[in-house]
C-alpha positions in Angstrom: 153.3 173.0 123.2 154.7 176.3 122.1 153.5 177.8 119.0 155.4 180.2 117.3 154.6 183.6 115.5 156.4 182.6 112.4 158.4 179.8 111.6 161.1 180.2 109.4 162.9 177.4 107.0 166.5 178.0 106.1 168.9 180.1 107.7 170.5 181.7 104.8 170.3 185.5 103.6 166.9 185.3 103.6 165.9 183.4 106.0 168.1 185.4 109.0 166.6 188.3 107.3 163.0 187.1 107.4 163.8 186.4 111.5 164.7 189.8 112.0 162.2 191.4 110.0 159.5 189.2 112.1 160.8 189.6 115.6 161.4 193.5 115.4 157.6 193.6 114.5 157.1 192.0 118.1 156.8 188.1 116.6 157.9 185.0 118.4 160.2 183.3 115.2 162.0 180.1 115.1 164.5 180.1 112.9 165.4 176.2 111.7 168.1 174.8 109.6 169.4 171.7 108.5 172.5 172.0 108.6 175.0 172.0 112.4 175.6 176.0 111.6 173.8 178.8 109.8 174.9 180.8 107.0 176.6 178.4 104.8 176.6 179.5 101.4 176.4 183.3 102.8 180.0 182.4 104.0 181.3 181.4 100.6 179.5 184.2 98.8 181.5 186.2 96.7 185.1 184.2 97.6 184.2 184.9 101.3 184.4 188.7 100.3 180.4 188.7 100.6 179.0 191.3 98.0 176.2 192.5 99.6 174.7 194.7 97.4 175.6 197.2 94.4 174.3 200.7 94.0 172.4 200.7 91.0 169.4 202.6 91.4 165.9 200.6 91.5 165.1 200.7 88.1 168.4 199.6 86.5 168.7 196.7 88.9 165.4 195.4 88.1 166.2 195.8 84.6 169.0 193.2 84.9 167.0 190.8 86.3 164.8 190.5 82.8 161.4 190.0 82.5 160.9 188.6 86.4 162.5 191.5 87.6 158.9 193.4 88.2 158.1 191.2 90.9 161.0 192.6 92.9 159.4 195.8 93.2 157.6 195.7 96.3 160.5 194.3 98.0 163.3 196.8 96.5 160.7 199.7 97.8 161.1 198.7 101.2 164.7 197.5 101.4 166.6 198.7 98.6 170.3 199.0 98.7 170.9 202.1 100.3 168.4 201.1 103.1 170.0 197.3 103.6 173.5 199.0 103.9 172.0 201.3 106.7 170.4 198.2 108.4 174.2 197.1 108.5 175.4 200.1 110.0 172.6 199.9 112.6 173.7 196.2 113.4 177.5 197.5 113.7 178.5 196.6 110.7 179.8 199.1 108.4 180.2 198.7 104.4 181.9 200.4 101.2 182.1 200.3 97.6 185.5 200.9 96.5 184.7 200.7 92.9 182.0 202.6 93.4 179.6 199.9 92.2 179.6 196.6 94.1 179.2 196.9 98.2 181.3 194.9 100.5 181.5 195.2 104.1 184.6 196.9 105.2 185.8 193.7 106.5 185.9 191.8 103.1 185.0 189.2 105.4 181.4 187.0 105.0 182.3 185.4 108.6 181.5 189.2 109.8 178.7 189.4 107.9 176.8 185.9 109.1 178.2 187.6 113.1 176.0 190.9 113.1 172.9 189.1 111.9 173.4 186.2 114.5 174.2 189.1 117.1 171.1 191.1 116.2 169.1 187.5 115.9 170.3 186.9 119.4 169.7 190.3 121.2 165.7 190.1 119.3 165.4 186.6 121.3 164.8 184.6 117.7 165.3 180.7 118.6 167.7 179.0 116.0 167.7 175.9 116.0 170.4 173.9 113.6 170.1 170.3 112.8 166.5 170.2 111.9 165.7 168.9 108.6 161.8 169.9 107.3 160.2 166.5 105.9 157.2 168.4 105.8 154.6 171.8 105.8 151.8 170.7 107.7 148.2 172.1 106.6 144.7 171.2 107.5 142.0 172.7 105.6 144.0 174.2 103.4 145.4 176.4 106.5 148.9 175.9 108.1 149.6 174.3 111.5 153.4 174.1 111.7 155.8 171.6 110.4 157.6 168.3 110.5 161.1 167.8 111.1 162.9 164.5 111.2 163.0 164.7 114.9 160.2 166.9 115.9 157.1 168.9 115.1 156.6 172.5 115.9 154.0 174.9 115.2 152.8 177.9 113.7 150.3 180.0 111.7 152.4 181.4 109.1 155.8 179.7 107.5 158.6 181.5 105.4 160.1 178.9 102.9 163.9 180.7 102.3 165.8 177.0 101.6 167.6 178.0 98.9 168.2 176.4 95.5 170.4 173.7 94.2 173.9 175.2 93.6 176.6 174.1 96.2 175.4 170.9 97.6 178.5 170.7 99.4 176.9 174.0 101.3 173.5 172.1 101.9 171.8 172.8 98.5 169.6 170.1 97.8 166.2 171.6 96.4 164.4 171.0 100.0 162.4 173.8 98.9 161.2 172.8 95.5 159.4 169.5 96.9 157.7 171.0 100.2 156.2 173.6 98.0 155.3 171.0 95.1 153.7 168.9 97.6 151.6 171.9 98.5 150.3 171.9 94.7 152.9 174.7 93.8 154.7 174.6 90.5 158.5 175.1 89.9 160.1 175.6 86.6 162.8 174.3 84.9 165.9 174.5 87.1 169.2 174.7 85.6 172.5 175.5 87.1 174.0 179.2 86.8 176.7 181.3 87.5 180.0 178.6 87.4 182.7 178.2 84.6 181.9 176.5 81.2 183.6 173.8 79.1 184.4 174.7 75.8 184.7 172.0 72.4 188.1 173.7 71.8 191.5 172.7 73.3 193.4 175.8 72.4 192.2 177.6 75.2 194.4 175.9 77.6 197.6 177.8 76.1 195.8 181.1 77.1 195.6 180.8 80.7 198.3 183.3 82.1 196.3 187.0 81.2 192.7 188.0 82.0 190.8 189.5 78.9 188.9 192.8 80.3 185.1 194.0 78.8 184.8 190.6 76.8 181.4 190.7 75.4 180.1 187.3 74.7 176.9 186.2 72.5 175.3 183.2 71.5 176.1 182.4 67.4 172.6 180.8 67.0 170.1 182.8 65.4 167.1 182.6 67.6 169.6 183.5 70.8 171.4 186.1 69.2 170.3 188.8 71.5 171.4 187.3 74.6 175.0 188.9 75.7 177.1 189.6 78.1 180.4 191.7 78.9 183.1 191.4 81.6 186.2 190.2 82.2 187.3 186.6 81.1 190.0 184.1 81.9 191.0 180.9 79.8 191.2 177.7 82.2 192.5 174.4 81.0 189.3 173.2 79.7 187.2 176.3 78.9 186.4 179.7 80.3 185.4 181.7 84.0 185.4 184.7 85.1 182.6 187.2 85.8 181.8 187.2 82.2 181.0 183.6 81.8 179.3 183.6 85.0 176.7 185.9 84.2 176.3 184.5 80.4 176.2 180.9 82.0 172.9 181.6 83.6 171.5 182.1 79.8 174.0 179.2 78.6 172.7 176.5 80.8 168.9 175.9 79.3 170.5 176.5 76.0 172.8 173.6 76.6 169.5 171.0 77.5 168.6 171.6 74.2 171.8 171.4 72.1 174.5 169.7 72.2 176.8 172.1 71.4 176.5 175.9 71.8 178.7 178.0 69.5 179.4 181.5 71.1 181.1 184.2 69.7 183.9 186.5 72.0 184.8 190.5 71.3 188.1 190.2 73.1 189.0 193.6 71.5 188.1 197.6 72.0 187.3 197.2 68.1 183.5 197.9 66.5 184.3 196.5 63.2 186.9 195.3 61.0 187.6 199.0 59.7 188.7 199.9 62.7 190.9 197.2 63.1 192.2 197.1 59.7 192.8 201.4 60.5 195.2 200.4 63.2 197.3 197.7 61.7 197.8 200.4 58.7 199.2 202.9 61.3 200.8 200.4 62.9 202.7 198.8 59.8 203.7 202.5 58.9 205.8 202.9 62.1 207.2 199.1 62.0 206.4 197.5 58.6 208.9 195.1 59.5 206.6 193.3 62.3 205.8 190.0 62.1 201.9 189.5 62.8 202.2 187.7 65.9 203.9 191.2 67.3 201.2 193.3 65.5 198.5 191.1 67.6 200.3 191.6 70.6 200.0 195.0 70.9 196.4 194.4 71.3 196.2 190.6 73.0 198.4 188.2 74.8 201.2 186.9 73.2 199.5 183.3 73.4 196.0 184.5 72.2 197.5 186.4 69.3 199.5 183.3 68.6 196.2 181.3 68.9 193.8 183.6 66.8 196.6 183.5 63.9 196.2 179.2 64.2 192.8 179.8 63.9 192.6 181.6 61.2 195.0 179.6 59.4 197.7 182.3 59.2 201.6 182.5 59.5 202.2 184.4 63.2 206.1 184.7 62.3 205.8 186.9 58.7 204.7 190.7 58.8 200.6 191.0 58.3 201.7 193.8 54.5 203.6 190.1 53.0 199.7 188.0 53.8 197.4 187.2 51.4 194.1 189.3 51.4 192.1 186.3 51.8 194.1 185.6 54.9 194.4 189.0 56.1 190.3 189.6 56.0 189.8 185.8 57.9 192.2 186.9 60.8 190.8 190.5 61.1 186.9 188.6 61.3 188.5 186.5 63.9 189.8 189.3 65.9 186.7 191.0 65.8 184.6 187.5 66.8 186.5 184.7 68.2 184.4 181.6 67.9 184.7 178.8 71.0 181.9 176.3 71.1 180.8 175.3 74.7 179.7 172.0 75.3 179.0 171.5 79.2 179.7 172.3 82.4 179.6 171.2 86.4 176.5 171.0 86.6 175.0 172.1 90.3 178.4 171.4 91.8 179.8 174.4 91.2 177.1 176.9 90.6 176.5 179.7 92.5 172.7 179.9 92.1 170.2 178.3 90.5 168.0 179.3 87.7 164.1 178.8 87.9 162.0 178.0 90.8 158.4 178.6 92.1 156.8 180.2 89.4 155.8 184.0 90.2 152.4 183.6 89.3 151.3 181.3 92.0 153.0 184.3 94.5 151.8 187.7 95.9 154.6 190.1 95.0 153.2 192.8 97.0 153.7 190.3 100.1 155.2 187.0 98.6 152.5 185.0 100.6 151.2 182.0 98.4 148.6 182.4 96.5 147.3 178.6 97.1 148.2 178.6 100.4 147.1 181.1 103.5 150.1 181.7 105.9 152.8 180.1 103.7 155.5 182.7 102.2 158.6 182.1 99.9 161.3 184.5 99.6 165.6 184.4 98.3 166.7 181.7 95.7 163.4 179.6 95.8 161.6 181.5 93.7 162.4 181.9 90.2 164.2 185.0 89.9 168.1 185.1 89.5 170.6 187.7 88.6 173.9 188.4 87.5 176.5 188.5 89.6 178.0 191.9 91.3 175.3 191.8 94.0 172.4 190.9 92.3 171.1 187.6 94.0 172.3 188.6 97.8 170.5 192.3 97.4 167.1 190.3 96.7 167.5 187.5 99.2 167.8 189.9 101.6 165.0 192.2 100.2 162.4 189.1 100.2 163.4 188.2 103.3 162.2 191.5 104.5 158.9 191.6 103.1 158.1 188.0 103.8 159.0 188.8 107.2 156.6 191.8 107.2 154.1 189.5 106.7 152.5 190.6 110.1 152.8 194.1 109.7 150.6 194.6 106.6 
């Protein structure tokens, strides 16, 4: 009977991370997943491109996080962005940013990615094995012994639970995670799906579909969620609206959505602050062409099928110039331009989200090591625990940060 170091549970970003981590400090790991190859969802992140990482400094990317992003801090410390990308390079792969922002590997490619970390897994002797589904954390005395797979039992002192969340099923997802921890007597929050596309109440926005709107900021027209926002770009689908906008907002979108029915948002599709502004450049541009009809005018600063869109909405005649409108009409369009309302009324649900929102809470977890405060020996790190981001590098930078410092967990 062989018993291991450290036992690890899912071979995603964390978990291959966690293996490393552990066998360069001179551990014996087993790395098991349930699924015939590792790095699943790692392959699909980011459209295959694989963001790895952005190059914010600490503070700002904890900041984006909200109020969990504290607990990141011990793990940022050790393994921030500059020093993952320099772990790359040390594993031969080498990385960029070419918008001087997000970092891909030069490859564009996650298959390249999911290569150097098996390679370095390989040459450190860590034993993967695929195919093994954990029914259960075993524990005796309140210490761990190993665990329970659907074929076998192996064994260890120390376990690093990095199995993911819920979004992609189709990758694996299934919340393994969430019950092995609760039957330990940990507690998960509310879990919601995030980062995915979003359904909107309104039809119109299948006629907008050709363009993509650039720095679209997005709010929530409900009083109590008014400060939650958002800005990217934004594309119109048949049924609502994607892009990396709606991807970050949907992550505060989703628990909204339990509670309402309906969630009535509010878009700044334009460069304009207020409706000054916007009434100062129709003036200046009715002087040059007074002749324009207002479909034109709106043109100038939206799609032709927006603009033609926003003047239904606002009850308005695209075809006559905006000087021969009433005012009453005139003032509704410009408040229209300035705030498009849509109303968003579902989405896919786990299916086609990214991550997910919520997990084991934080409280019940050392931050400093991300050991369990219930249990001796039994660590959590990656999409488990309840801390998600936006997107742009967010999630992957911290699954592969808590993989780290869980797999320190013998080096403290």
């Amino acid at each position: 009977m062989k018993i291991y170091d450290v036992i690890v549970i899912g071979a995603g970003a964390s978990g291959m991370m966690s293996a490393i981590k552990s066998s360069r400090d001179g551990n014996s790991v087993l790395l098991l997943e349930k699924l015939p190859k590792i790095g699943a969802k790692l392959k699909a992140t980011g459209g295959g491109r694989c963001n790895l990482t952005n190059t914010l400094e600490n503070s700002e990317f904890i900041d984006r996080f909200g109020k969990n992003g504290r607990f990141m801090s011990t793990a940022l410390d050790l393994l921030n962005s500059k020093k993952l990308r320099e772990f790359f390079t040390q594993i031969g792969l080498d990385s960029h940013s070419p918008d001087g922002y997000r970092v891909f590997p030069i490859t564009h490619n996650s298959s390249t990615v999911i290569k150097a970390l098996t390679d370095e897994m390989q040459r450190l002797n860590v034993n993967i094995m695929c195919n093994q589904r954990v029914i259960n954390i075993d524990i005796e005395d309140n210490i761990i012994k190993g665990v329970t797979t659907l074929s076998d039992k192996f064994y260890s002192k120390n376990i690093i639970l990095a199995s993911g969340g819920l979004g992609y099923p189709s990758l694996g997802a299934e919340g393994d995670g969430y019950n092995l921890s609760k039957d330990l007597g940990h507690n998960i929050t509310p879990l919601f799906p995030a980062m995915m596309p979003l359904s909107t109440k309104e039809s119109w926005v299948s006629n907008c579909r050709a363009d993509t709107i650039p720095k679209v900021k997005i709010i929530v027209d409900i009083k109590k969620y008014k400060k939650l926002s958002a800005i990217g770009d934004l594309i119109f689908t048949k049924n609502g609206i994607r892009g990396p906008v709606v991807l970050d907002f949907s992550r505060e979108i989703t628990p909204i959505l339990s509670k309402f029915d309906e969630v009535p948002i509010l878009l700044k599709l334009t460069k304009f602050n207020n409706q000054e502004e916007i009434r100062e450049y129709f003036k200046k541009s009715l002087n040059i062409n007074p002749h324009q009809d207002t479909v034109t005018l709106l043109s100038s600063i939206l799609p032709k099928e927006l603009s033609l869109e926003i003047c239904k909405i606002s009850n308005i005649d695209p075809n006559i110039s905006l000087s021969k409108q009433k005012g009453v009409d005139r003032d509704r369009l410009i408040s229209t331009i300035l705030w498009t309302p849509l109303t968003i009324i579902g989405h896919d649900g786990f299916k086609m989200a990214m991550i997910t929102r919520g997990g084991i809470k934080l409280n019940e977890i050392n931050s400093k090591t991300l050991e369990s405060k219930k249990i001796k020996g039994l660590y959590f790190c990656g999409e488990v625990v309840d801390i998600d981001g936006p997107c742009g590098g967010y999630n992957l930078q911290w699954s592969f940060a808590s993989g780290y410092l869980a797999g320190s967990i013998l080096s403290f």
